[in-house]
C-alpha positions in Angstrom: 17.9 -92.1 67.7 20.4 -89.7 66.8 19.5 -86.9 63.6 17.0 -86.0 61.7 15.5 -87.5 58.6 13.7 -85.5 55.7 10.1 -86.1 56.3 7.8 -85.3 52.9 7.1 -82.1 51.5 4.0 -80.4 54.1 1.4 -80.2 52.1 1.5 -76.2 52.0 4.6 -76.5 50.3 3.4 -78.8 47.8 0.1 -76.4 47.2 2.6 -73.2 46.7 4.5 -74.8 44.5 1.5 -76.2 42.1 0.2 -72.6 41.6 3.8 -71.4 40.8 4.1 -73.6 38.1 0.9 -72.9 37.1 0.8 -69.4 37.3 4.1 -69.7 35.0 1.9 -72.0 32.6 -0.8 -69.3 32.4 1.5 -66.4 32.2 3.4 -67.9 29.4 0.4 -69.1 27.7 -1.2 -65.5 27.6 2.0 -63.9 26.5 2.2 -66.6 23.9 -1.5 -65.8 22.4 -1.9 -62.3 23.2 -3.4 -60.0 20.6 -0.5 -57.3 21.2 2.7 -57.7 20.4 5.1 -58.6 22.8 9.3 -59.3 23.8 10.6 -59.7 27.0 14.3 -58.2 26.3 17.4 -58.7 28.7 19.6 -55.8 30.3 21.6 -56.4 27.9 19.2 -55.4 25.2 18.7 -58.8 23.6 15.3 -60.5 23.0 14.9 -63.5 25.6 11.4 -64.8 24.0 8.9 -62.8 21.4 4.7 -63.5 21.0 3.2 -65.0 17.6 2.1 -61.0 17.4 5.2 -59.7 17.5 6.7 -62.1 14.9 3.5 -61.4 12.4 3.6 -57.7 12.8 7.2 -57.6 11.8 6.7 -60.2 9.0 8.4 -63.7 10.7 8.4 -66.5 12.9 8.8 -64.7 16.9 11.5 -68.3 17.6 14.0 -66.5 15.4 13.7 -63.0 16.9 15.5 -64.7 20.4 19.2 -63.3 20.3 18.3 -60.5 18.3 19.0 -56.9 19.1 15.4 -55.3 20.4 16.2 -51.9 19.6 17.4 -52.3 16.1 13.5 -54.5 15.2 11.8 -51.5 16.2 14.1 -48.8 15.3 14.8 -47.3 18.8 18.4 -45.8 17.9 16.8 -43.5 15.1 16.7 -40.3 17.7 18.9 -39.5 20.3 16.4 -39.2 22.8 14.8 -42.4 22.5 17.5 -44.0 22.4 18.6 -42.4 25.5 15.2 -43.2 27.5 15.8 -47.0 26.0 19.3 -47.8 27.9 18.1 -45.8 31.1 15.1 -48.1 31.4 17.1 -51.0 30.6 19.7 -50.4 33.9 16.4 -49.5 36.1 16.8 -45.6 35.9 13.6 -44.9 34.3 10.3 -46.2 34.9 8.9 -46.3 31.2 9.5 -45.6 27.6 6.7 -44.8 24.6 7.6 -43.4 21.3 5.8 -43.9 17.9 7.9 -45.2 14.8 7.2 -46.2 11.3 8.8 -49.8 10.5 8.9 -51.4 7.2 7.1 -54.5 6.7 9.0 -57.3 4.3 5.9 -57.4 2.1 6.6 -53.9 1.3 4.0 -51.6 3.1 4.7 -49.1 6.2 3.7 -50.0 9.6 3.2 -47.2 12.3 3.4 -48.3 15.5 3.7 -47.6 19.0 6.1 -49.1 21.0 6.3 -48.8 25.0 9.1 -50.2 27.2 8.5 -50.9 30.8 10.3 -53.3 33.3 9.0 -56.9 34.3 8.5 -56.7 38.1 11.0 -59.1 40.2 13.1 -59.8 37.2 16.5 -58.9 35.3 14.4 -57.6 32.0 12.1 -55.5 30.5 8.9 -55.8 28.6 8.8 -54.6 25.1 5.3 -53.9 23.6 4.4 -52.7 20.3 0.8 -51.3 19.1 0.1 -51.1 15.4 -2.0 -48.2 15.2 -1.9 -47.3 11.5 -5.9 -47.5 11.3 -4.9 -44.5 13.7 -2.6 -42.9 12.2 -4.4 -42.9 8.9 -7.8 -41.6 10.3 -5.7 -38.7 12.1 -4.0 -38.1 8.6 -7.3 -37.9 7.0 -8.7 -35.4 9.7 -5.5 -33.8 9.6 -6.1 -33.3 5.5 -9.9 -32.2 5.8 -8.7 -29.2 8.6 -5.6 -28.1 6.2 -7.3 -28.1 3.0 -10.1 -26.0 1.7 -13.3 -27.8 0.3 -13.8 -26.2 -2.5 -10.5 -26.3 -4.7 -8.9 -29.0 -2.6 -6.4 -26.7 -2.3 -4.4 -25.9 1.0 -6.2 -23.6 3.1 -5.0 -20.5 5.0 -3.6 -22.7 8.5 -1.1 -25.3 6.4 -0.1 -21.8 4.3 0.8 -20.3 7.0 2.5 -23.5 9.0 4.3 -23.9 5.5 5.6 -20.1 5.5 6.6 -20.7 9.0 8.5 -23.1 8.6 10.0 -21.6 5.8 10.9 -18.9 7.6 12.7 -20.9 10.4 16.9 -20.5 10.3 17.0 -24.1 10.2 14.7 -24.2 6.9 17.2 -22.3 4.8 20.6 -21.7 6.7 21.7 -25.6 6.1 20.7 -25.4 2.2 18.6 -23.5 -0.5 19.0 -19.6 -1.3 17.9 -18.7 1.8 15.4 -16.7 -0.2 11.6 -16.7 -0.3 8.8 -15.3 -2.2 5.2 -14.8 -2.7 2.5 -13.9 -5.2 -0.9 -12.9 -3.4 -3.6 -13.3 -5.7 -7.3 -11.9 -5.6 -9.8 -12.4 -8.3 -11.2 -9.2 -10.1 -14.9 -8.4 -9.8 -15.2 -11.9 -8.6 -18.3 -10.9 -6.2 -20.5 -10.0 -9.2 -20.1 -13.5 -10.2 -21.6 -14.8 -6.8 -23.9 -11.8 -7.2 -25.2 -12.8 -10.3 -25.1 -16.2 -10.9 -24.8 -17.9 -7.8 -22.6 -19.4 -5.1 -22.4 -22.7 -6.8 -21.0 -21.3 -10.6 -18.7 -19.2 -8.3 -17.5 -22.3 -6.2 -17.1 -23.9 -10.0 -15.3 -20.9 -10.6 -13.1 -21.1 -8.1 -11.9 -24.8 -8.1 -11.0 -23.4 -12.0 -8.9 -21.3 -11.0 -7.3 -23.9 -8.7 -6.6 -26.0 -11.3 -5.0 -23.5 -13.4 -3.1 -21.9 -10.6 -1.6 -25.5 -9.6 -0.9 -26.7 -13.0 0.9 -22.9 -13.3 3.1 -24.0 -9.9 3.6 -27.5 -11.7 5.6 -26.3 -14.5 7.3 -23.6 -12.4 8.2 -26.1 -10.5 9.4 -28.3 -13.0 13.3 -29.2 -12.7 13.6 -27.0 -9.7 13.9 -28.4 -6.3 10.7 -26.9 -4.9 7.6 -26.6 -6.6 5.7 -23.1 -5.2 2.8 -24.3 -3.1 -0.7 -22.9 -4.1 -2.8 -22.2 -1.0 -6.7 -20.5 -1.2 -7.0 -18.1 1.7 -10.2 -17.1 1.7 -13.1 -15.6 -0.6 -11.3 -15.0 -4.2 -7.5 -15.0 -2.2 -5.0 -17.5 -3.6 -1.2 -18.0 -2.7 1.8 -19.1 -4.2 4.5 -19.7 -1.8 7.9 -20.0 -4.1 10.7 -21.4 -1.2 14.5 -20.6 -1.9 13.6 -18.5 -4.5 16.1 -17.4 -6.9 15.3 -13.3 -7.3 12.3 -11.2 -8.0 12.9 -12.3 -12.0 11.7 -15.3 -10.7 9.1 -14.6 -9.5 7.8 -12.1 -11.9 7.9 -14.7 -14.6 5.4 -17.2 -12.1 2.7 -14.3 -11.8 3.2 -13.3 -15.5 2.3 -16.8 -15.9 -0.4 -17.1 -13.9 -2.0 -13.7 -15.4 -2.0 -15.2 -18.6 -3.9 -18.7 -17.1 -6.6 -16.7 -15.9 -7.0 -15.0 -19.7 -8.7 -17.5 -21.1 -12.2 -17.6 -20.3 -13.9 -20.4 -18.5 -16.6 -22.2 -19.8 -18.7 -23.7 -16.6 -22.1 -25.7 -16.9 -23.0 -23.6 -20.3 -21.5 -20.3 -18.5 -18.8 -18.3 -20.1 -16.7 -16.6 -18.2 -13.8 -14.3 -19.0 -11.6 -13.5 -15.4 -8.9 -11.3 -14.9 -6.6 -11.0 -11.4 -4.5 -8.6 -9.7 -1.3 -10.1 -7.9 1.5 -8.5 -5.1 4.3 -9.8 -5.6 6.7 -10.1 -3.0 10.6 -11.8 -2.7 13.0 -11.0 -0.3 15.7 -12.5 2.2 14.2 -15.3 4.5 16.3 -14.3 7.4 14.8 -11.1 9.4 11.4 -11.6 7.5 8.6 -12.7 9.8 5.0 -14.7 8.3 3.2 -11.3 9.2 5.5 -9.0 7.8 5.7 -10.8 4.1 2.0 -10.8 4.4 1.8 -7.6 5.2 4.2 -6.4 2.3 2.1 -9.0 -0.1 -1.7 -7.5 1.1 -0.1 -3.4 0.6 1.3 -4.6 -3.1 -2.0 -6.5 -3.9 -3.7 -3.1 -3.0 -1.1 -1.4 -5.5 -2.0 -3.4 -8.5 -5.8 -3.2 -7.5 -5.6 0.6 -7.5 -3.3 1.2 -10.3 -6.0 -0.5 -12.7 -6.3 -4.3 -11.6 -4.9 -7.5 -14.7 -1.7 -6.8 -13.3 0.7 -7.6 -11.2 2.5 -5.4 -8.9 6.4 -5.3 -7.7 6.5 -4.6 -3.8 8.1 -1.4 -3.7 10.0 -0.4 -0.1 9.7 3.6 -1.2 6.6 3.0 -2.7 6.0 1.4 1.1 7.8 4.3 3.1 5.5 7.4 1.6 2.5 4.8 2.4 3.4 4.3 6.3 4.4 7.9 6.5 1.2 8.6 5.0 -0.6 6.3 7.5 1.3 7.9 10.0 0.7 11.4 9.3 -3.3 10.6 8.9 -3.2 8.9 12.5 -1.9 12.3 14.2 -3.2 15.0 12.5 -6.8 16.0 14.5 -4.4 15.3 17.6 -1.7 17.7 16.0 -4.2 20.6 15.7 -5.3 20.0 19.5 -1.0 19.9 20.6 -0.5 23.2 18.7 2.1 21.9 16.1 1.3 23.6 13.5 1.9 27.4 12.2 1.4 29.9 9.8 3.9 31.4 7.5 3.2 34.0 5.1 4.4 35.2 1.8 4.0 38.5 0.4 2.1 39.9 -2.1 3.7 42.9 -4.1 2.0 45.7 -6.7 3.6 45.5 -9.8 3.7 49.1 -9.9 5.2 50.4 -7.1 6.6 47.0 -5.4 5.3 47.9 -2.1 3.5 44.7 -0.1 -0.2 45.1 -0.3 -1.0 41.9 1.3 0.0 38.7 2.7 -0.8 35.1 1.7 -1.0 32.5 5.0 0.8 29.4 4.0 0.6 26.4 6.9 3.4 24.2 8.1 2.9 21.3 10.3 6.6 20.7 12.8 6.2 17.5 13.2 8.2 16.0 16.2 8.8 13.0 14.3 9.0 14.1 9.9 10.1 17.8 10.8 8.5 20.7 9.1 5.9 19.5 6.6 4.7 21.7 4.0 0.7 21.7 3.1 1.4 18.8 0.2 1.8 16.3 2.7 -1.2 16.6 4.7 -3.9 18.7 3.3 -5.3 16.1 0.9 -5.3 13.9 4.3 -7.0 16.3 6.2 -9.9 16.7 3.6 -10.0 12.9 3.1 -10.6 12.5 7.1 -12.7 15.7 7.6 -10.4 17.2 9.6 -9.5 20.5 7.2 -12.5 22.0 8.6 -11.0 22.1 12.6 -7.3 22.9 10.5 -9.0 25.6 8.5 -10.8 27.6 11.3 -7.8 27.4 12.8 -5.6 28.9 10.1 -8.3 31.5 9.0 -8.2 33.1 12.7 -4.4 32.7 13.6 -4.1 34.7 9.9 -6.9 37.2 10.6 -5.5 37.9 14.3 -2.3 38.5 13.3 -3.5 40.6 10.3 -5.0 42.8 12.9 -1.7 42.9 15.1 0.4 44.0 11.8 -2.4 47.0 11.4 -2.3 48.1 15.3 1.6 48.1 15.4 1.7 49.7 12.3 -0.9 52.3 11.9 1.0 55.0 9.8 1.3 52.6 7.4 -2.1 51.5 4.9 -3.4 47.8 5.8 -2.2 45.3 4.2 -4.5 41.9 3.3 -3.7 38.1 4.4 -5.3 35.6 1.9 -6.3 32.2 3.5 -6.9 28.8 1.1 -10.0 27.8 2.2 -10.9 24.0 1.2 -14.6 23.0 -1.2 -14.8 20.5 2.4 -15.2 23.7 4.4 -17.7 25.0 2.5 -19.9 21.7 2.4 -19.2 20.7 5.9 -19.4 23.8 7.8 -21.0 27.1 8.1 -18.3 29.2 6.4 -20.2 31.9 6.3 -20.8 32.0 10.4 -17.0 30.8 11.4 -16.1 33.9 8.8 -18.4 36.3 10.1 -17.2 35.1 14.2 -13.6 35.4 13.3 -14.0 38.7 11.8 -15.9 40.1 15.1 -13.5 38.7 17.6 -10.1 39.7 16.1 -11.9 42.9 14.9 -10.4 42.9 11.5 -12.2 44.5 8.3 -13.9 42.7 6.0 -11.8 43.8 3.0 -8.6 42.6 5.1 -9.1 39.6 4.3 -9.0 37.3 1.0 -10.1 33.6 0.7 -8.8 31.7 -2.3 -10.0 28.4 -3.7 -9.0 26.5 -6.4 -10.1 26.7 -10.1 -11.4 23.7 -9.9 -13.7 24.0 -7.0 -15.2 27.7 -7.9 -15.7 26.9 -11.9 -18.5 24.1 -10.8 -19.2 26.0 -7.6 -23.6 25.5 -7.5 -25.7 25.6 -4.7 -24.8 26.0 -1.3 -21.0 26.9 -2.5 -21.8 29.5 -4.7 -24.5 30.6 -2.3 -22.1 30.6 0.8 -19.3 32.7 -1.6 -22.0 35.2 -2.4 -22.6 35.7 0.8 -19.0 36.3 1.5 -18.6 38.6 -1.2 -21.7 41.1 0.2 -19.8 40.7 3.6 -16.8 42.5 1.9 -14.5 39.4 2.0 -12.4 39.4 -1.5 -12.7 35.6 -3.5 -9.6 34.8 -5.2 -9.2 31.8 -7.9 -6.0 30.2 -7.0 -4.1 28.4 -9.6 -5.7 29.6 -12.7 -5.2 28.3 -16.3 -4.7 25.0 -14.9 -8.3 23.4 -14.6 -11.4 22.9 -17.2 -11.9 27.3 -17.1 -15.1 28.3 -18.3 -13.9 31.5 -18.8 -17.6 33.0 -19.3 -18.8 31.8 -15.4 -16.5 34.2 -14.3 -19.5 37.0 -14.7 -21.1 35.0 -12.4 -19.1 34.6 -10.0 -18.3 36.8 -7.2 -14.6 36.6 -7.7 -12.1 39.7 -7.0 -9.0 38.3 -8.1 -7.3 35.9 -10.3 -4.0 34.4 -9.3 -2.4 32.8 -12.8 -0.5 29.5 -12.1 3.1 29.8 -12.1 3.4 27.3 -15.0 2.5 30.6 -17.3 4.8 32.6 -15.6 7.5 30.5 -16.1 7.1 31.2 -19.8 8.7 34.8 -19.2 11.8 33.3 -17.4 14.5 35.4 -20.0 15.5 38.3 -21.0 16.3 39.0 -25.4 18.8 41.5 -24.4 20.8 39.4 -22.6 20.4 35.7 -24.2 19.0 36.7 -28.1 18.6 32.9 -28.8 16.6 32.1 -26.0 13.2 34.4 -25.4 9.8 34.3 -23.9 7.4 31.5 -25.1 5.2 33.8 -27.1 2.3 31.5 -26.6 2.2 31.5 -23.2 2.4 35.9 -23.5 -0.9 36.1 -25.5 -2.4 33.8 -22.9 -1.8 35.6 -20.4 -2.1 38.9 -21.9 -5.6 37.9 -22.8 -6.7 36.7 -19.6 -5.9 39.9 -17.4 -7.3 41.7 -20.4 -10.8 39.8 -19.7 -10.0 39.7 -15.6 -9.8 43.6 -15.9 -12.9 43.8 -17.9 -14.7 41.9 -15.2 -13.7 44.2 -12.5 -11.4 41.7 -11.7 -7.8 42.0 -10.7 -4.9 39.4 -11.3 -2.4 38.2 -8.5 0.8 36.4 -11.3 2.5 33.2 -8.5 5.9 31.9 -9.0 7.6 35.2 -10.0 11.3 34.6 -9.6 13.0 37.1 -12.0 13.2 40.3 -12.7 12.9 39.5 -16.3 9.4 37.9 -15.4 8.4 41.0 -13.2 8.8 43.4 -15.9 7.0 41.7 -18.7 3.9 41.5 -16.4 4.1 44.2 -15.5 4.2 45.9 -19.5 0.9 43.0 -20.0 -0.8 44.9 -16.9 -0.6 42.5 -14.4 -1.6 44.0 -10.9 0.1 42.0 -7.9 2.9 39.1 -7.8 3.9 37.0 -5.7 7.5 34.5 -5.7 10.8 34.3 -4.6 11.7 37.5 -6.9 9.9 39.3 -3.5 10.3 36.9 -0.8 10.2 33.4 0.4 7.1 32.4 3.0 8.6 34.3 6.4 7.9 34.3 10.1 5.3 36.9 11.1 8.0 39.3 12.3 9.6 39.2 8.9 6.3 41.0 7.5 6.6 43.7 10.3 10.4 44.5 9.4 9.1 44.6 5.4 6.3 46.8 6.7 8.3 49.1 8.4 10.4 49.5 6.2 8.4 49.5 3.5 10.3 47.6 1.0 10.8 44.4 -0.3 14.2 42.6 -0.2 15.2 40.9 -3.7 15.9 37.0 -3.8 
């Protein structure tokens, strides 16, 4: 027998093949009835078969979704990168795909879904899945809403404000449209704590989501025919925003706070509770581009600060000059005490002249600050800071014994000559907040200069109410020998009869009466002294002289002025007629030489 024959299958063969088929007939059958949505889509990108899920998420029957484009029934080409990540799984390059999209259903409401693209092990195809998870998405949403928006008003809260101004501020925000502007009005409620004081955190939480209402419905109409309406955000406490996006000038947004000013006027009537409210607001509006989330807020907080303390029920312009002096001012506070320790600052003195014979009888010790960064700064600039932080007592000891020490140098290197005086300005903050008394008494023993050498002035002001411990520690100075000067005379609330109880020595008239005797008839007939300001003055070193007291004029520029205080008895002056403030060598050339140079 030549050949073989075909025997029957071996029943291996037969067994193999019955679970194939089976396994096929399983496989299909889950696919078919599977609770997630399924497609099995070609290399080519075309749907080869599609589960009852898949057709009744998308709205039809899954037979008529064979042939059809997978990307386009889930919206894969709508990004570039997905769409990228789509083809390179489809030609094997990439192992899997999952993105999130948001398909219309054809009854009419949103689907979000997710949709992940792997391929289908030992064949030519991939396996397109797709997850509704809108339950999701909404629950997310509604977290998402209770995080960003504050519970009380409903209003956003301070994290959305600030993702909003963000991306406000982003190039991409306002380079492709819009004014590429941006503005904001920083709101916070007056006295609003005496309400919570008072009546309660629950009328002030009423109060509150008030003000929300009227603040939105403010941003509603501003908004009204303008492509953005301002978003109103509560940031904290009493704080509310409105953020105005391309903004079109500070007109603009003047006009929304004006507005929102006059919302707040009327009062509110809560749960049988009136209430009358008033706000202050910072208004800020400038170029998006270069302005970071910090720095508007940072303008917004300093202007909200400038219409609290220029008298609150207002609202406030942000003002960059306004802001310069302010960080200079911070600036200068910051480095003072460390100033005084690094030796910056000096003494220059300006001399004092008798109106008889013009020759200098003393000195007055004027401090400068060189500052490495503002340059020389005269005592306007800093001595109200140094009283405010407490450090005029460490500037003022200084002062008083650099002036006393070189007081005593002028009368060693000079000793032919009669001693002349050095006046220091002595602050009311020394007097409360040290022993003035003591550092006086020290100084005076360890630069060995008299007691009569030296003159302390004070302002009007702070020796007319002087009780107490002041007037006690200026008594004191007086029986020491030390001369009290009045600085700035005329200018304050003068009780002209404390002056007998006062141990005062001299009275230095404020150069705003001296600048009454600026001309001379002779030489300008129409124009002449202010006759007013003569009688004052003429009456006041009348009474000085009758109290023992003698009367320094300031501000004496002209001759014209030197003369008639001169006639009017006037003892010393002191101005640019004589000299400017000068270097301490300056004073020992005028002391040698024994007279004084005319401006």
């Amino acid at each position: 027998m030549s050949g073989t024959s075909e025997g029957p299958t071996p029943a291996a063969d037969l067994d193999r093949s019955a679970v194939t088929d089976s396994d096929h007939t399983t496989y299909h059958r889950v696919f078919a009835t599977a609770p997630l949505a399924m497609a099995v889509v070609d290399r080519a990108g075309l749907v080869t078969g599609a589960n009852a899920a898949f057709g009744e998420l998308l709205g039809t029957d899954p037979d008529t979704l064979t042939g059809r484009v997978a990307a386009d029934l889930v919206d894969l080409a709508s990004d570039t990168r997905s769409w990228h990540a789509y083809r390179e799984v489809l030609r094997g390059r990439q192992a899997k795909l999952r993105c999130t999209r948001r398909l219309k259903h054809p009854e009419g409401h949103s689907v979000w879904v997710q949709v992940t693209v792997a391929p289908l092990s030992g064949q030519a195809g991939v396996l397109l899945s797709v997850a509704d998870i809108s339950a999701r998405r909404e629950l997310q949403a509604r977290l998402r809403h209770l995080q960003m928006h504050d519970p009380v008003t409903r209003l956003p809260n301070r994290t959305l404000f600030f993702e909003r101004l963000s991306a406000a501020l982003e190039a991409e925000s306002y380079e492709q449209s819009g004014t590429g502007r941006i503005g904001l009005c920083y709101l916070d409620l007056d006295g609003f704590k005496a309400v919570n004081d008072t009546l309660g955190h629950r009328v002030g939480d009423r109060l509150l989501a008030a003000v929300a209402e009227r603040l939105t419905r403010v941003a509603d109409e501003a908004g009204y025919a303008r492509a953005v309406t301002p978003l109103v955000a509560r940031l904290g406490g009493d704080e509310f925003a409105l953020l105005v996006e391309d903004s079109t000038g500070t007109e603009q947004l003047a006009e929304l706070a004006e507005s929102a000013l006059k919302a707040l006027e009327e009062p509110f009537d809560l749960a049988g509770q009136r209430l009358s409210l008033t706000a202050s607001i910072g208004v800020v509006e400038r170029h998006a581009a270069g302005t970071t989330a910090t720095g508007l807020m940072q303008a917004a907080d300093t202007t909200l600060y400038w219409a609290k303390a220029d008298g609150k029920a207002r609202w406030t312009l942000f003002d960059p000059e306004r802001n310069a002096h302010r960080m200079t001012r911070q600036a200068l506070s910051s480095t003072l005490r460390p100033a005084i320790d690094r030796g910056e600052f000096a003494l220059e003195y300006q001399p004092l002249v008798g109106m008889e014979d013009g020759r200098l009888s003393g000195v007055e010790a004027l401090i400068r600050w060189n500052h490495p960064q503002f340059g020389t700064l005269t005592p306007n600039r800093f001595i109200g800071l140094a009283e405010e932080d407490g450090s005029i007592v460490q500037l003022g000891r200084w002062a008083l014994r650099t002036a006393c020490r070189q007081a005593r140098r002028w009368q060693q290197d000079h000793p032919d000559e009669p001693p002349i005086f050095v006046s220091v300005n002595v602050a009311v903050r020394q007097v409360w907040d040290s022993d003035l008394v003591t550092d006086v008494a020290e100084i005076l023993a360890e630069t060995g200069l008299a007691p009569h050498l030296l003159q302390l002035e004070l302002t009007e002001s702070a020796v007319m109410g002087s009780a107490g411990r002041p007037l006690q520690a200026l008594q004191a100075l007086s029986d020491m020998g030390v001369r009290i000067a009045i600085d700035d005379f005329g200018t304050g609330y003068s009780n002209l009869a404390y002056l007998s109880r006062l141990p005062v020595s001299t009275l230095k008239l404020d150069g705003s009466f001296v600048r009454g005797f600026q001309y001379e008839a002779d030489k300008n007939p129409a124009i002449t002294a202010n006759p007013a300001d003569m009688v004052i003055v003429e009456a006041m070193i009348q009474l000085a002289h009758r109290l023992g007291i003698t009367v320094t004029a300031e501000c004496v520029e002209t001759s014209a002025q030197a003369t008639r205080l001169r006639r009017i008895g006037c003892d010393t002056g002191q101005g640019w007629l004589y000299s400017r403030p000068v270097p301490p060598d300056r004073i020992s050339e005028l002391l040698g030489a024994q007279a004084c140079p005319q401006a």
